[in-house]
C-alpha positions as MATLAB code, in Angstrom:
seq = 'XXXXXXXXXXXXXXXXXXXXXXXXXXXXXXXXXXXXXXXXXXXXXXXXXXXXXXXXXXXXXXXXXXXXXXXXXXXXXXXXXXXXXXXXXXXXXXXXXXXXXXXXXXXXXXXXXXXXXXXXXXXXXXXXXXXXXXXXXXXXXXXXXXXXXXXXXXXXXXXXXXXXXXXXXXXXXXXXXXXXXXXXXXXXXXXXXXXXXXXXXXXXXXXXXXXXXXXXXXXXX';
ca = [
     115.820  124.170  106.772;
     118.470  123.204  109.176;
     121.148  124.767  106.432;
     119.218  127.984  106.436;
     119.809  127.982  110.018;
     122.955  126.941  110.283;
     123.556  130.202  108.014;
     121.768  132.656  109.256;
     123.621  131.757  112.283;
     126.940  131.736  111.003;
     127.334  132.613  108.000;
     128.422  129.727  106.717;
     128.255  128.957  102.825;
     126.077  125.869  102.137;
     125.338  123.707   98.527;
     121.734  122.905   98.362;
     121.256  119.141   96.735;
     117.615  118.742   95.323;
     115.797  116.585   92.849;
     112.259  117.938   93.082;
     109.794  120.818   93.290;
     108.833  119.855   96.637;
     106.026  122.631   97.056;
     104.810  122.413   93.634;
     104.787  118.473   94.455;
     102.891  118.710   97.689;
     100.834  120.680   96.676;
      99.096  119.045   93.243;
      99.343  115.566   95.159;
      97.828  116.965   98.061;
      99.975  114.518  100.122;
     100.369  117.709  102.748;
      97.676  119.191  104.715;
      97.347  122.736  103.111;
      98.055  124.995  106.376;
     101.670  123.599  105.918;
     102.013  124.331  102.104;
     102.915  128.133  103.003;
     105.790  126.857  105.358;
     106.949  124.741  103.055;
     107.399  126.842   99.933;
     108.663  129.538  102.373;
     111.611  127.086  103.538;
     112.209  125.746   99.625;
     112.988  129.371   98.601;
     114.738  130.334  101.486;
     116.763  127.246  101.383;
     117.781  128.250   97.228;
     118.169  131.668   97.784;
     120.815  130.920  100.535;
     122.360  128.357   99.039;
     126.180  128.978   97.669;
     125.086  126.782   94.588;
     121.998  124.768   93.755;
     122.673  121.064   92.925;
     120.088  119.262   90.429;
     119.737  116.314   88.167;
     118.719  117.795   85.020;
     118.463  120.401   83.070;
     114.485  120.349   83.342;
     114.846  121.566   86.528;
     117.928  124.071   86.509;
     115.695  125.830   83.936;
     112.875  125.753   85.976;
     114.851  127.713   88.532;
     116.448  130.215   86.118;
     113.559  131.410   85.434;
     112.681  131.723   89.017;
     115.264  133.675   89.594;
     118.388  131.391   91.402;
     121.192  131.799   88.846;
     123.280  129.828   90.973;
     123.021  126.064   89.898;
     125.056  123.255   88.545;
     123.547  119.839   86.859;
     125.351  117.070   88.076;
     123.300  113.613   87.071;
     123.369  110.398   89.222;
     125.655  108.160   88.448;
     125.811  104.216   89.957;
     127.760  101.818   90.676;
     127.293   98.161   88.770;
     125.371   95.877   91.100;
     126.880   92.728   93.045;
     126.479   89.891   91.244;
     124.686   87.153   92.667;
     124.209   83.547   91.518;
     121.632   82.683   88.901;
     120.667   79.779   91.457;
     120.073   82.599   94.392;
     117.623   84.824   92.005;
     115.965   81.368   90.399;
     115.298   80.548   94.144;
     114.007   83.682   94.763;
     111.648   83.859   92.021;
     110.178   80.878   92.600;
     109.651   81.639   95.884;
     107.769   84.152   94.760;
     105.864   82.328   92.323;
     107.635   84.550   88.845;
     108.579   81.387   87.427;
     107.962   81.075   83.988;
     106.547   84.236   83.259;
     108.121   87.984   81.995;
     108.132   89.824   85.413;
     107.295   93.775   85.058;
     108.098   95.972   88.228;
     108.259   99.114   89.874;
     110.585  100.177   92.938;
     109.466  103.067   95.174;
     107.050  105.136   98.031;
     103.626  103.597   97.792;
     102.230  107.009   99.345;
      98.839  107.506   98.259;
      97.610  111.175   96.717;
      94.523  112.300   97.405;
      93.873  114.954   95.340;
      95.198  112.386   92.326;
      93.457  109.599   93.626;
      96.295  107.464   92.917;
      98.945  105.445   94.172;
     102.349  104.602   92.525;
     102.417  101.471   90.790;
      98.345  101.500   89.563;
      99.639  101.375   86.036;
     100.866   98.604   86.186;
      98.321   96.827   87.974;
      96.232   98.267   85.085;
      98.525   97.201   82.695;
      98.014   93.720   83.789;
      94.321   93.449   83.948;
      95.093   94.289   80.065;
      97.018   91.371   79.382;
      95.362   88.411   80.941;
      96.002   86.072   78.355;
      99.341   86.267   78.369;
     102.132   84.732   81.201;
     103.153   88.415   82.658;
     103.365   89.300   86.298;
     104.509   91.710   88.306;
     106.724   92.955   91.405;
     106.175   95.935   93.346;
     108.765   96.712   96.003;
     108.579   99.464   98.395;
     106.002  100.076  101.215;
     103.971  103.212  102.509;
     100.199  104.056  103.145;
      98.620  103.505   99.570;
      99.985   99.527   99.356;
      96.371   98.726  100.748;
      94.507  100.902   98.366;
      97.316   99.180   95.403;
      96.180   95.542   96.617;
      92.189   96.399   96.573;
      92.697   97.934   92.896;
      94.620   94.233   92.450;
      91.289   92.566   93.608;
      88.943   94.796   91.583;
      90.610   94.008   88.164;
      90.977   90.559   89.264;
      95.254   90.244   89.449;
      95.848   89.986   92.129;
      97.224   86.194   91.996;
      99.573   88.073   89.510;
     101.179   90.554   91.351;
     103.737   90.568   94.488;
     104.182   93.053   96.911;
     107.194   92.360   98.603;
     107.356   95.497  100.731;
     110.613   97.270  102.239;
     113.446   95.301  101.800;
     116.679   95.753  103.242;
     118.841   97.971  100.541;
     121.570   95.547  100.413;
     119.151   93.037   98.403;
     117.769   95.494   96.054;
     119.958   94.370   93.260;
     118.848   90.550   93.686;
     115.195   91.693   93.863;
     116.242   94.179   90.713;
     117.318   90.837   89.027;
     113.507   89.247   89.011;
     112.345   92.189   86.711;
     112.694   91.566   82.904;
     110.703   95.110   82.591;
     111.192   98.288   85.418;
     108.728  101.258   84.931;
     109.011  104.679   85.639;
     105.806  106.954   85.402;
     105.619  110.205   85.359;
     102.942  112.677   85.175;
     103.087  114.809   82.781;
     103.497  118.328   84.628;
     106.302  120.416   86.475;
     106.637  117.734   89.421;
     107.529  114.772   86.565;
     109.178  116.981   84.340;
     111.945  118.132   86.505;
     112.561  114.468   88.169;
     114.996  111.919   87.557;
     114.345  109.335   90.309;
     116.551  107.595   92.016;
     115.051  104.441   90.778;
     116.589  105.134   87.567;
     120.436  104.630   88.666;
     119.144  101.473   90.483;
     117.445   99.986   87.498;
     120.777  100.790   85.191;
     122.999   99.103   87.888;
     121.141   96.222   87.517;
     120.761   96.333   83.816;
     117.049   95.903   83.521;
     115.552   97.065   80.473;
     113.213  100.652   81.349;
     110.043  101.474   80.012;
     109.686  105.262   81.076;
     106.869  107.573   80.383;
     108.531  110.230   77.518;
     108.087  113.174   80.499;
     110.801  115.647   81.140;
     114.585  114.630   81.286;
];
């Protein structure tokens, strides 16, 4: 919005750098109230038609906007850079601090923003996931905060896990890659419609730089 501005203003060329469909996103989450869907798509498409070029991640979503009519865009993926490395005595401290010993550790990283019209909350697969597995030693790690982490910790307490699972909240980003470390699995779910098939995530790049092995939904890119 504040680039359309700046333009109509001065004329000033401007690259647009995007990674969603942020109307199309709002609006089947329902995570916006719907008065403001209007201004929102109205400020998307003003924003790409003004735009010099339009920067995505994939081709997914340079498609997407082909066919919507903004010719002008260039794929450029995200790259990363290798996490630190920190002392196998530092992340062995950590996880049993917070009680991952001995077990395989499955996690998430992201927004815990609840959807209404879904009725879901990222990271409720894999509290699912674990109410499937109870006789074996998995756990898991969600990091990240937001207004669904209290509806994610009663779904813990229905399917009985939730002496299995650790929310550790926002963390500072310098110790992502040492929280990164405690997961022997990362997700990354997506549903299966425009919204997830035009997304890369930026949880991606962080899971690479830390080399954890991903288990992604086969959605999109």
């Amino acid at each position: 919005l504040i680039a359309a501005y700046w333009w109509l203003v001065h004329r000033l060329p401007f690259v647009l750098d995007t990674g969603d469909v942020v109307w199309e996103m709002a609006r089947r989450a329902g995570t916006q109230p719907r008065w403001k869907l209007p201004l929102l798509r109205g400020i998307e498409t003003l924003s790409q038609r003004l735009a010099r070029l339009v920067v995505v991640r994939g081709t997914r979503h340079q498609a997407y906007l082909r066919q919507q009519g903004c010719a002008h865009t260039a794929v450029i993926r995200d790259g990363y850079v290798p996490a630190p490395a920190f002392p196998a005595s530092a992340t062995a401290d950590l996880r049993h601090r917070l009680g991952l010993d001995e077990a395989l550790v499955v996690g998430v990283m992201g927004s815990l923003v609840w959807s209404p019209r879904l009725q879901i909350c990222y990271g409720w697969d894999l509290i699912q996931a674990l109410a499937q597995l109870q006789d074996l030693p998995v756990r898991g790690l969600i990091i990240g905060g937001g207004n669904g982490r209290s509806w994610l910790q009663a779904l813990a307490r229905q399917y009985h896990v939730q002496d299995r699972i650790v929310f550790c909240g926002r963390i500072p980003y310098a110790e992502v890659p040492r929280y990164l470390q405690l997961m022997d699995v990362a997700l990354s779910t997506q549903t299966n419609n425009l919204p997830g098939q035009v997304r890369t995530t930026g949880k991606l790049p962080e899971y690479m730089a830390s080399d954890r092995f991903i288990l992604a939904s086969r959605v999109g890119e």
